[in-house]
N, C-alpha and C positions, 0 to 999 in steps of 0.2 A: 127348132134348135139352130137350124143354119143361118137364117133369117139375123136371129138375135144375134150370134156369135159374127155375121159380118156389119151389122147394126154398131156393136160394141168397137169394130176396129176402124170403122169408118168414123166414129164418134172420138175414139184415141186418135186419130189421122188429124182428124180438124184442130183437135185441141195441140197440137205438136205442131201444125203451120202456123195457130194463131197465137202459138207461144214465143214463136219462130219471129213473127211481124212484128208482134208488139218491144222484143229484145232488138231488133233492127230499127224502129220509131224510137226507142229511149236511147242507140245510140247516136242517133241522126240529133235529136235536141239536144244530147249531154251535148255535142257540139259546139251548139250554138248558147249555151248555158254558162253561166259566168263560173271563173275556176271555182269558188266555195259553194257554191252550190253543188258542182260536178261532183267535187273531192266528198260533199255528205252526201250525193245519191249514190256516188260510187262504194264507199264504203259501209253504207246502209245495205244496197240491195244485191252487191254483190261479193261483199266479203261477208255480209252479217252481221255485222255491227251493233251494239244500241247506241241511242242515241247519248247516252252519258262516257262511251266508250269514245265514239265521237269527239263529243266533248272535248275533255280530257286532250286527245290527239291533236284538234284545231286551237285550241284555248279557246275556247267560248263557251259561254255555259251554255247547259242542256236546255232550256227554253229557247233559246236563240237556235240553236240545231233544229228543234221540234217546228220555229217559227218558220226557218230558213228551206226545212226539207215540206213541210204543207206547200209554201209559198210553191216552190218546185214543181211539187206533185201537180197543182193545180194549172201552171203555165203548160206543164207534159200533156195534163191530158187535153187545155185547146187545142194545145199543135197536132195531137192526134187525129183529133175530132176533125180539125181542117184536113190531116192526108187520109184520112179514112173516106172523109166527103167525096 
């Protein structure tokens, strides 16, 4: 039973660093990230947003948001992949 129960907080421990690293990587690119992009990952993953809320907010439509925030997503996770390296 102790086994498991320190199993279980060392497995909560990782998951809170590597939640910890990865919120410190997506701040370091928002950075370097052009302002419309920032402004829909910003309001996407940190205020909640959808993407037709979005919208609405920037004037663009919702395909454009969806286009704008993939395109993002996928630049984030190179530069990741390169500081993780």
């Amino acid at each position: 039973m102790k086994k498991i129960l320190t199993h279980q907080v060392s497995v909560g421990l990782q998951k809170k660093v590597l939640n910890k690293s990865i919120n410190i990587y997506l701040m370091k690119y928002m950075i370097l990230q052009v302002k419309l992009e920032k402004k829909i990952l910003f309001l996407r993953y940190y205020e909640g947003k959808t993407q037709t809320e979005i919208s609405e907010e920037v004037g663009i439509s919702q395909a454009q948001v969806s286009r704008l925030e993939k395109g993002a997503i996928c630049e984030l996770r190179k530069y990741v992949s390169v500081q993780v390296s």
